[in-house]
TIROBA-56420 format. One record per residue: chain; x, y, z of N, C-alpha, C in turn; residue in one letter. Coordinates in steps of 0.05 Angstrom, whole numbers, plus 5000, padded with zeros to 4 digits. Layout:
N
{unit: A n.east: X n.north: Y n.up: Z ca.east: X ca.north: Y ca.up: Z c.east: X c.north: Y c.up: Z code: A}
...
//
This chain:
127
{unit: A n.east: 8676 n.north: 4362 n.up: 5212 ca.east: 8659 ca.north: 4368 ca.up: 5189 c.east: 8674 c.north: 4386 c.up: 5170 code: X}
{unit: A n.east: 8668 n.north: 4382 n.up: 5139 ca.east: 8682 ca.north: 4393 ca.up: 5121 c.east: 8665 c.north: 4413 c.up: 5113 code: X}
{unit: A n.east: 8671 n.north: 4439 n.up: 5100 ca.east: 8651 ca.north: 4468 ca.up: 5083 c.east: 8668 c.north: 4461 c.up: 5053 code: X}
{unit: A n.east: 8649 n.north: 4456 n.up: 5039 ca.east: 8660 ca.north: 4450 ca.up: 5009 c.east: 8647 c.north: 4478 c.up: 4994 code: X}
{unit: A n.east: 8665 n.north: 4499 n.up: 4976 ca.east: 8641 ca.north: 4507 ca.up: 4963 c.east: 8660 c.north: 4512 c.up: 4933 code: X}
{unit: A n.east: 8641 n.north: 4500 n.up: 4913 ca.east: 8648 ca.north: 4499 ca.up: 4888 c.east: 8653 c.north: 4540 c.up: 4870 code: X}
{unit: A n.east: 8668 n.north: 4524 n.up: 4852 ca.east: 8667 ca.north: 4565 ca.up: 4833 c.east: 8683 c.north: 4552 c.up: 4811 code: X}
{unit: A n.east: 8676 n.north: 4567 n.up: 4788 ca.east: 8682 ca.north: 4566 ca.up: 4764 c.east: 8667 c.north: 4557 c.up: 4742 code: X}
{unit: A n.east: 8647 n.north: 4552 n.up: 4752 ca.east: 8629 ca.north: 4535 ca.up: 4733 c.east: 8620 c.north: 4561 c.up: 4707 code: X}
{unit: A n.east: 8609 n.north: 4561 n.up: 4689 ca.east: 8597 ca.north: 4576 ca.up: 4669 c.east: 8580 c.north: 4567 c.up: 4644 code: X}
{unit: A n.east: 8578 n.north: 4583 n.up: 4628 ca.east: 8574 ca.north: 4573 ca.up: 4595 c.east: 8593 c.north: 4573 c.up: 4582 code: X}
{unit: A n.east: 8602 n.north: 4557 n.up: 4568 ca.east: 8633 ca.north: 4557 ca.up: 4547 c.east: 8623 c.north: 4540 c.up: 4520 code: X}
{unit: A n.east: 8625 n.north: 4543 n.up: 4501 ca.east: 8626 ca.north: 4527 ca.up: 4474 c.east: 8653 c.north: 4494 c.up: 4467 code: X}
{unit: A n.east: 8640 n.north: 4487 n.up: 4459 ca.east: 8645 ca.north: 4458 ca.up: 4457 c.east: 8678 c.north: 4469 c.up: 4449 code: X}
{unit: A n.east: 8696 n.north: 4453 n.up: 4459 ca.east: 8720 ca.north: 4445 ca.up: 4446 c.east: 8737 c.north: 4464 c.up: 4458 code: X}
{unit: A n.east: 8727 n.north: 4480 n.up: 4486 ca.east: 8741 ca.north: 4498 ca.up: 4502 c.east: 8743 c.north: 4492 c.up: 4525 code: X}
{unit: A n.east: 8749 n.north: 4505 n.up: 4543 ca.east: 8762 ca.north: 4495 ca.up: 4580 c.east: 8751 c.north: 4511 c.up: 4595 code: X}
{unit: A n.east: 8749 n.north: 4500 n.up: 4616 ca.east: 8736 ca.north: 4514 ca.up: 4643 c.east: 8752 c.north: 4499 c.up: 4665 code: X}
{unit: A n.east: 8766 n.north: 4520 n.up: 4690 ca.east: 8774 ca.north: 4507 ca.up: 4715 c.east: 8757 c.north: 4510 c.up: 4738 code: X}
{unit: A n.east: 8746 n.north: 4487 n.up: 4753 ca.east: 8732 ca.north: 4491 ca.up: 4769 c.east: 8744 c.north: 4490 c.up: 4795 code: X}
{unit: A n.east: 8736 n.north: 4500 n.up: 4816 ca.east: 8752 ca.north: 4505 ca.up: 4837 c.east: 8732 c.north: 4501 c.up: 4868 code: X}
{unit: A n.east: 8750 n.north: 4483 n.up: 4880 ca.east: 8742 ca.north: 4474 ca.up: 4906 c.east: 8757 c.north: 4482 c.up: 4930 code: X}
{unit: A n.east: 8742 n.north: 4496 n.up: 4940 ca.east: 8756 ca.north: 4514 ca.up: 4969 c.east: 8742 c.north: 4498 c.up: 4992 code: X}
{unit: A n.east: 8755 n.north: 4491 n.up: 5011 ca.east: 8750 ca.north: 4460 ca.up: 5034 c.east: 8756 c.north: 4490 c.up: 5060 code: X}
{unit: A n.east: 8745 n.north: 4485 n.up: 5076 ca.east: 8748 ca.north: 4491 ca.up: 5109 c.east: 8737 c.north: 4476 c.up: 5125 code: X}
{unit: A n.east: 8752 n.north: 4477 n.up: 5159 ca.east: 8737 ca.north: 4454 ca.up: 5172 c.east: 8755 c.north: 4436 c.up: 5183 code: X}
{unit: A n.east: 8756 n.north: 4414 n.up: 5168 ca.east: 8781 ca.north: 4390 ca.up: 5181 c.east: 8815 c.north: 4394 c.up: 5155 code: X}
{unit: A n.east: 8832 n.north: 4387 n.up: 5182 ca.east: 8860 ca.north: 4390 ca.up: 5155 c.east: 8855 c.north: 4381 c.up: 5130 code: X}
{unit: A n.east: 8858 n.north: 4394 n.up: 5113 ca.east: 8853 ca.north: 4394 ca.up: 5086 c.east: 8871 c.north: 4367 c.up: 5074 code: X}
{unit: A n.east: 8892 n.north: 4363 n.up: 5089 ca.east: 8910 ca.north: 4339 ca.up: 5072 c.east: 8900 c.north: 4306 c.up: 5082 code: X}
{unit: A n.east: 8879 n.north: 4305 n.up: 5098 ca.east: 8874 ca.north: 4288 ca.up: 5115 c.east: 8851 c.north: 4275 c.up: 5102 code: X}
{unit: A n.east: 8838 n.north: 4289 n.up: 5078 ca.east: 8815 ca.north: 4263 ca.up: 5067 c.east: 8821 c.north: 4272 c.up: 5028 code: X}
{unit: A n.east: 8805 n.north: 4251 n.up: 5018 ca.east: 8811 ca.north: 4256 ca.up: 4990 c.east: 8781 c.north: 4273 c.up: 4989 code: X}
{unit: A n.east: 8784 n.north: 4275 n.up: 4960 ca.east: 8758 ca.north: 4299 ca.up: 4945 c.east: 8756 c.north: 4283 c.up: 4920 code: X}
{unit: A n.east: 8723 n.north: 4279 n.up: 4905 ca.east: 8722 ca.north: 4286 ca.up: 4885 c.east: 8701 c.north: 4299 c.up: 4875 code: X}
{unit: A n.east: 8700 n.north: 4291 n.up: 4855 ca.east: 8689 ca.north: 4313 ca.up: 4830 c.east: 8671 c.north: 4294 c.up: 4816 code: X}
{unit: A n.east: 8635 n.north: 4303 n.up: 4821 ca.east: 8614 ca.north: 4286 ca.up: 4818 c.east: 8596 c.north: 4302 c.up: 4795 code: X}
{unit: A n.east: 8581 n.north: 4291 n.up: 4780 ca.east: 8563 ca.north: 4306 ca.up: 4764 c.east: 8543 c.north: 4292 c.up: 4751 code: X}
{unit: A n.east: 8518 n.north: 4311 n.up: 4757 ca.east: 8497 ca.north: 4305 ca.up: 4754 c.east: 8482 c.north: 4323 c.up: 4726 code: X}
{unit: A n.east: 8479 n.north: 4309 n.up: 4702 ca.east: 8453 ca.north: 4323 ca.up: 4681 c.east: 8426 c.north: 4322 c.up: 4688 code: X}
{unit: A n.east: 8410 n.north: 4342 n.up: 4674 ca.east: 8383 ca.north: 4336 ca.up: 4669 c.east: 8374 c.north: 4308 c.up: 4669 code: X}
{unit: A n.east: 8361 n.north: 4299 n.up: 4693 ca.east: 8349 ca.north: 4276 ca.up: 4678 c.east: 8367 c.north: 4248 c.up: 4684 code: X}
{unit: A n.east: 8391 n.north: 4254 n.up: 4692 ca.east: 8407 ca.north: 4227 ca.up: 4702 c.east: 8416 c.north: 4226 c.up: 4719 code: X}
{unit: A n.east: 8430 n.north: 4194 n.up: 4739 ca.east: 8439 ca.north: 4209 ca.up: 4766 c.east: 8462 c.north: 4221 c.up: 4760 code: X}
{unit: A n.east: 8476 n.north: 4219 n.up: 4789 ca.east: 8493 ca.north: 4236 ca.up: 4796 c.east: 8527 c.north: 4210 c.up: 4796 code: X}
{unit: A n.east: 8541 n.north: 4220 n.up: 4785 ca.east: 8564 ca.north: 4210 ca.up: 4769 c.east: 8591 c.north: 4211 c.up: 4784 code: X}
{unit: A n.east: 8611 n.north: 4198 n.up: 4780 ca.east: 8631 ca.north: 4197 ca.up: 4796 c.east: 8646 c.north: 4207 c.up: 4773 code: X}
{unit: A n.east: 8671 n.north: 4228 n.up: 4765 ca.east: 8676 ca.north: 4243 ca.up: 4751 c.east: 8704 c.north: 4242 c.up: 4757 code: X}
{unit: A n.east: 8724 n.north: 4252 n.up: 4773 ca.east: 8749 ca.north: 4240 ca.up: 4784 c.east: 8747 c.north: 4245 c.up: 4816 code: X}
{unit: A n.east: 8773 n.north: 4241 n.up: 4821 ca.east: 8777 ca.north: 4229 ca.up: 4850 c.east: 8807 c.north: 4237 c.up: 4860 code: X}
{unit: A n.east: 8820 n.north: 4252 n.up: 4882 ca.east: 8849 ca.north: 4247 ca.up: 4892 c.east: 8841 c.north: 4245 c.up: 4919 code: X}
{unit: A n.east: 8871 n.north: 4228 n.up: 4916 ca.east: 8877 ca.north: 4218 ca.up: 4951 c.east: 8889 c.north: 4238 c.up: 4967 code: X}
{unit: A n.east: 8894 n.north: 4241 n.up: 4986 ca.east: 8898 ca.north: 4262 ca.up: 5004 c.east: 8921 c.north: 4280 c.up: 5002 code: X}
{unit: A n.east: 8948 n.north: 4265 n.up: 4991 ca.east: 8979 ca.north: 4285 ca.up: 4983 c.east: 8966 c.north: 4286 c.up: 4956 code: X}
{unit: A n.east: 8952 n.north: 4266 n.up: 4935 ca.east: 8951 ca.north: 4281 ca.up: 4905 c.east: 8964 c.north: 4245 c.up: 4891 code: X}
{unit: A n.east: 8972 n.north: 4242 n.up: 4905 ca.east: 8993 ca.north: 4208 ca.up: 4893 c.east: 8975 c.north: 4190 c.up: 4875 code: X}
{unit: A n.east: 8948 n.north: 4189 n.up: 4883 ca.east: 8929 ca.north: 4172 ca.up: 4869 c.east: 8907 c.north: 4185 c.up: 4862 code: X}
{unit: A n.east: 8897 n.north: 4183 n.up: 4830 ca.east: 8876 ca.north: 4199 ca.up: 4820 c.east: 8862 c.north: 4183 c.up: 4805 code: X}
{unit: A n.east: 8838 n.north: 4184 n.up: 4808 ca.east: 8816 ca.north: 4167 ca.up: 4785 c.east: 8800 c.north: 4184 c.up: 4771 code: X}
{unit: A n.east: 8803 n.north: 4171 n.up: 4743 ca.east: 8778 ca.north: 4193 ca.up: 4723 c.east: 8754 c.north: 4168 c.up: 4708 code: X}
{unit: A n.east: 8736 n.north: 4172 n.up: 4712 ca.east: 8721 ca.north: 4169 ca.up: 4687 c.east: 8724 c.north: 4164 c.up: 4665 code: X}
{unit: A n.east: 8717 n.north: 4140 n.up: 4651 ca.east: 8713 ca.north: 4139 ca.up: 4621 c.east: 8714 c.north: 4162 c.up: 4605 code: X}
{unit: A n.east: 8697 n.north: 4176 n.up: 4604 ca.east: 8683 ca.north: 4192 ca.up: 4593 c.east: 8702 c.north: 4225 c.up: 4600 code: X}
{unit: A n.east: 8714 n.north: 4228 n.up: 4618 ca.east: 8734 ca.north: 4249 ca.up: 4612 c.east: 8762 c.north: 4241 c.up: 4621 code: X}
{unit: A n.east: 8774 n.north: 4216 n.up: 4621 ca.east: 8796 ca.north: 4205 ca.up: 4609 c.east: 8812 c.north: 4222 c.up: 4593 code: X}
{unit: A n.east: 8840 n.north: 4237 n.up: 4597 ca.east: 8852 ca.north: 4252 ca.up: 4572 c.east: 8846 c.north: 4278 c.up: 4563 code: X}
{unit: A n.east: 8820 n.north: 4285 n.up: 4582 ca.east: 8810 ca.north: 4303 ca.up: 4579 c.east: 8804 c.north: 4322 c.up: 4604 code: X}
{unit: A n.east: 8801 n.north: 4314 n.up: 4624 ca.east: 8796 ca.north: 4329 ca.up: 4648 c.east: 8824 c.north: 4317 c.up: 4670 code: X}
{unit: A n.east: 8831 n.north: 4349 n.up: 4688 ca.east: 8856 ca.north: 4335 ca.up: 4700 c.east: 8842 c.north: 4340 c.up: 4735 code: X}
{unit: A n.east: 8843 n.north: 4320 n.up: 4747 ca.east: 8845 ca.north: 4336 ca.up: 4775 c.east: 8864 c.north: 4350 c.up: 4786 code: X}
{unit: A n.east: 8875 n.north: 4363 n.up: 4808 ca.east: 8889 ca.north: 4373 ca.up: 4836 c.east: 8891 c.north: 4382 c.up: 4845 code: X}
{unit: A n.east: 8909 n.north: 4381 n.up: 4861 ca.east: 8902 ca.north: 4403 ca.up: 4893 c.east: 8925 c.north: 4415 c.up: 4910 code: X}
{unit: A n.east: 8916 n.north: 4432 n.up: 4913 ca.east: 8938 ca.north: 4454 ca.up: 4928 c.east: 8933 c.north: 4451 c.up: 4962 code: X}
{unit: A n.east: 8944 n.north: 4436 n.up: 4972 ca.east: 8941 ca.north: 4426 ca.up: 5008 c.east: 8945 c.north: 4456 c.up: 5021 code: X}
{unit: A n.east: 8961 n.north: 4469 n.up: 5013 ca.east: 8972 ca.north: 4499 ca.up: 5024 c.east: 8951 c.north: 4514 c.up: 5016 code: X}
{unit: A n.east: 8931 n.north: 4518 n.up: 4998 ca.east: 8909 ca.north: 4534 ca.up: 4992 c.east: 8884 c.north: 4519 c.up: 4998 code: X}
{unit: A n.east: 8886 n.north: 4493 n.up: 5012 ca.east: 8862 ca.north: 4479 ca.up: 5021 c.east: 8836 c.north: 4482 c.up: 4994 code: X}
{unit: A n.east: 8851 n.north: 4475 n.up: 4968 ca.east: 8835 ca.north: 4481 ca.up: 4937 c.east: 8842 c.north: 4452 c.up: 4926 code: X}
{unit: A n.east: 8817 n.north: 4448 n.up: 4915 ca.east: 8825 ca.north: 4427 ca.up: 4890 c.east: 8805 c.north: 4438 c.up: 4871 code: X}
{unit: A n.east: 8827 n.north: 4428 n.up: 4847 ca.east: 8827 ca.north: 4433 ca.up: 4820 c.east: 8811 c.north: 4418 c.up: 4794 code: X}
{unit: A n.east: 8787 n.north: 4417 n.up: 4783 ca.east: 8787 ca.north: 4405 ca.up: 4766 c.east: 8783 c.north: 4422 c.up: 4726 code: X}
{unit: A n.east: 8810 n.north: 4418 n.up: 4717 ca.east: 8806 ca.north: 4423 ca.up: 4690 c.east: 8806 c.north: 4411 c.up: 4676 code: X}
{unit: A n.east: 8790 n.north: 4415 n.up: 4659 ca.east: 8763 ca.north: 4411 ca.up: 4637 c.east: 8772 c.north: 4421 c.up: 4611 code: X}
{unit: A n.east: 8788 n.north: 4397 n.up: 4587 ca.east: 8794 ca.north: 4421 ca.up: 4576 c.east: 8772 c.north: 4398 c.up: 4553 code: X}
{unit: A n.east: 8771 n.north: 4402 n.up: 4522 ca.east: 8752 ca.north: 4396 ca.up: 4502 c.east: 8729 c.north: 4390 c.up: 4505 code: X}
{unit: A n.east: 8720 n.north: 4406 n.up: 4514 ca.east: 8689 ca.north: 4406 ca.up: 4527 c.east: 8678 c.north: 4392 c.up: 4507 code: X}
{unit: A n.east: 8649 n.north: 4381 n.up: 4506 ca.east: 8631 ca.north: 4365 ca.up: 4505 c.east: 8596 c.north: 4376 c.up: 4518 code: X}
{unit: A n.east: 8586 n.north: 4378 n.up: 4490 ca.east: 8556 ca.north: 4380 ca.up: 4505 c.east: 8547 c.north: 4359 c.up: 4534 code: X}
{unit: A n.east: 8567 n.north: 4339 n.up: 4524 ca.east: 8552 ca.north: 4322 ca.up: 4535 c.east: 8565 c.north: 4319 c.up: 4573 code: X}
{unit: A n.east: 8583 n.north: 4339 n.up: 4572 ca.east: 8605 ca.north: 4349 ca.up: 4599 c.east: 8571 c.north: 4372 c.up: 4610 code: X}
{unit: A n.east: 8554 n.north: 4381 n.up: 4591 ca.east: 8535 ca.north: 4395 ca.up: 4620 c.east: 8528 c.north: 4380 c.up: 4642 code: X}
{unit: A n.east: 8526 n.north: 4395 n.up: 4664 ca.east: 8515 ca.north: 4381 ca.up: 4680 c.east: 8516 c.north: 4397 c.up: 4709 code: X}
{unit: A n.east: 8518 n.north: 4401 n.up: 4730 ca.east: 8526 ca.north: 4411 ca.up: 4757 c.east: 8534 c.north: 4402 c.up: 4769 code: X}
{unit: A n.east: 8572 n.north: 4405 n.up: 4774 ca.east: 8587 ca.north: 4396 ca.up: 4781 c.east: 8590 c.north: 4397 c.up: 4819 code: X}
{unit: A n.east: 8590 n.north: 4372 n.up: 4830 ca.east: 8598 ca.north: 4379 ca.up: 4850 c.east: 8631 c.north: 4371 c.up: 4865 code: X}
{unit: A n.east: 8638 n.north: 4378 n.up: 4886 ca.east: 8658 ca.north: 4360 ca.up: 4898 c.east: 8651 c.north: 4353 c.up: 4924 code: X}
{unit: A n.east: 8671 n.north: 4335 n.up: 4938 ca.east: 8658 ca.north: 4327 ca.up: 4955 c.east: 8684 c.north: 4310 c.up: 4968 code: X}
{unit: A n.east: 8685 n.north: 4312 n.up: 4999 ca.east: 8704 ca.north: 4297 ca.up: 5010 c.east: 8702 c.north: 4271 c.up: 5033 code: X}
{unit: A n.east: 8719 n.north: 4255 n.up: 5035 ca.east: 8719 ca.north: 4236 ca.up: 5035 c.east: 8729 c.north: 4230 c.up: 5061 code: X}
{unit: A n.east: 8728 n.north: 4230 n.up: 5084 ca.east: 8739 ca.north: 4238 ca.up: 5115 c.east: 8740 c.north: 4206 c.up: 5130 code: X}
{unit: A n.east: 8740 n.north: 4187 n.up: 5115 ca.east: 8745 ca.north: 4166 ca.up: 5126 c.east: 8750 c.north: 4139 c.up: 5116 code: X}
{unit: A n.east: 8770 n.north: 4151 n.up: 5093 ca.east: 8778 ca.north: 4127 ca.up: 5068 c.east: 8809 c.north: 4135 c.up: 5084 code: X}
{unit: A n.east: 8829 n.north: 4119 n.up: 5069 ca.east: 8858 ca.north: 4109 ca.up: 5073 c.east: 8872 c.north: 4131 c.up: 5059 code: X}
{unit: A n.east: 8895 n.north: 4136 n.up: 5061 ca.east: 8911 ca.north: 4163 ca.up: 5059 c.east: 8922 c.north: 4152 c.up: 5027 code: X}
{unit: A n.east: 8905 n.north: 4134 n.up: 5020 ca.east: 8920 ca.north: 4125 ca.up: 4989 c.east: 8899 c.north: 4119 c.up: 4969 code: X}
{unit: A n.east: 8872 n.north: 4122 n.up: 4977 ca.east: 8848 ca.north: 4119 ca.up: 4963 c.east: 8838 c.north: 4151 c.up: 4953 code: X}
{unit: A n.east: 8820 n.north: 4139 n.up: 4932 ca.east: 8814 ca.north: 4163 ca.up: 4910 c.east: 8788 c.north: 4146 c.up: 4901 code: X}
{unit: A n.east: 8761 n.north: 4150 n.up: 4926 ca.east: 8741 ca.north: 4136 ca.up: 4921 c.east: 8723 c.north: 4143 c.up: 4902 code: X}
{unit: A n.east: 8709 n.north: 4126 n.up: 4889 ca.east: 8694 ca.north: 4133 ca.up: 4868 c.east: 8663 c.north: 4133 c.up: 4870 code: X}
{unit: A n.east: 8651 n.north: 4120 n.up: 4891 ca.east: 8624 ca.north: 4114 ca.up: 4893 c.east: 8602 c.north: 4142 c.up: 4918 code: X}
{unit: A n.east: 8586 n.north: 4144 n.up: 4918 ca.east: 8584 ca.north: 4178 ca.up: 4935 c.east: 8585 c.north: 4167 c.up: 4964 code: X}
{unit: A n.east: 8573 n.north: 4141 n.up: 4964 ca.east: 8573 ca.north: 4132 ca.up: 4992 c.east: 8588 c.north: 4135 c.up: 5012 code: X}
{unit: A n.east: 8616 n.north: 4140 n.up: 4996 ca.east: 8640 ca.north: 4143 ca.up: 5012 c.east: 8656 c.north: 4171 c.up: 5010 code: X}
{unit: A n.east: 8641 n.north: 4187 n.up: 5006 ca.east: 8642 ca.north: 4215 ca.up: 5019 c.east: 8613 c.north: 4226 c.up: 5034 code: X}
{unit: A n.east: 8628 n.north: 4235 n.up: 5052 ca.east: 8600 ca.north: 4251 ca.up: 5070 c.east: 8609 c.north: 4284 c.up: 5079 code: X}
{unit: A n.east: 8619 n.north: 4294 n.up: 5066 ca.east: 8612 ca.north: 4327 ca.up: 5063 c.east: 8607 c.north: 4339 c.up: 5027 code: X}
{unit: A n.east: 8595 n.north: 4353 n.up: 5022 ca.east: 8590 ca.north: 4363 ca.up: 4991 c.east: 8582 c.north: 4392 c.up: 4989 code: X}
{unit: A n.east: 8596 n.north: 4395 n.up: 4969 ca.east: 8580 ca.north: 4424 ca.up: 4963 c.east: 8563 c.north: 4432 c.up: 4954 code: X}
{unit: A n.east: 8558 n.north: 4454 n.up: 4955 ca.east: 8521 ca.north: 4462 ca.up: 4934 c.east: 8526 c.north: 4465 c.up: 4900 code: X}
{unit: A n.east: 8542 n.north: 4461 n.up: 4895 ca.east: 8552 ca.north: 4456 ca.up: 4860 c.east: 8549 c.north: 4470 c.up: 4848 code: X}
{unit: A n.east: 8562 n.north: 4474 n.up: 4819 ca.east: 8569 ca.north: 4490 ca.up: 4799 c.east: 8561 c.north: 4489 c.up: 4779 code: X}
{unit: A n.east: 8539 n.north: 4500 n.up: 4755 ca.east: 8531 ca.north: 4497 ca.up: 4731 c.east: 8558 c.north: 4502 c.up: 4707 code: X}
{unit: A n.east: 8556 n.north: 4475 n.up: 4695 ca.east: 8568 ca.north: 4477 ca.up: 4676 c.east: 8556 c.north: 4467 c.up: 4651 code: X}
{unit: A n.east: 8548 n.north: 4493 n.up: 4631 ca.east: 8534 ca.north: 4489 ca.up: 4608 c.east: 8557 c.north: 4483 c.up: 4583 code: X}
{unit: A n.east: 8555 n.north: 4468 n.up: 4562 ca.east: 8584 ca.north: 4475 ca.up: 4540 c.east: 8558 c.north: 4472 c.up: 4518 code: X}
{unit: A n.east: 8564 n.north: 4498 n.up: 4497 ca.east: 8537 ca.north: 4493 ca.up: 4477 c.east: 8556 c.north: 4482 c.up: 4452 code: X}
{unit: A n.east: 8544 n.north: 4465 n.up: 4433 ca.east: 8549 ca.north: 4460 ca.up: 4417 c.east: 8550 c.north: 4482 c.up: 4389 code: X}
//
């Protein structure tokens, strides 16, 4: 079993950055991928990016494409997601979440295929 717990989330104004940060304990940290899910008011819950277990394969989103980076530090059992030209439309409560039984080269995108998560992070950006 994985302990996911999210930090960094806040209020920030549109067109600024926030790093959010995922601290993993539990099973070796280099042994499943993580990503980074988010849910607004009112809609579900979103596949946002994704890394594979060394970091080699990463998936983003449409929608923060160019704009949000994943990664992860295996030696600090942390992954990273920055957020930089925020967007009202980036609120939401970010979670992460890991993935303990995909292939050491996948960076899954759908929630089904992670089964540990954390209790998530508010991230407001005001216009």
């Amino acid at each position: 079993q994985v302990q996911l717990v999210e930090s960094g989330g806040g209020l920030v104004q549109a067109g600024l950055s926030l790093r959010l940060s995922c601290a993993a304990s539990g099973r070796t940290f280099s042994s499943y991928a993580v990503g980074w899910f988010r849910q607004a008011p009112g809609k579900e819950r979103e596949s946002v990016a994704a890394i594979s277990w060394m970091g080699g394969n990463r998936y983003y989103a449409d929608s923060v494409l160019g704009r949000f980076t994943i990664s992860r530090d295996n030696a600090k059992n942390t992954v990273y997601l920055q957020m930089n030209s925020l967007k009202s439309e980036d609120t939401a409560v970010y979670y992460c979440a890991a993935a303990t039984t995909g292939s050491w080269w996948s960076a899954p995108t759908e929630e089904y295929q992670y089964d540990s998560w954390g209790q998530g992070t508010q991230v407001t950006v005001s216009s």
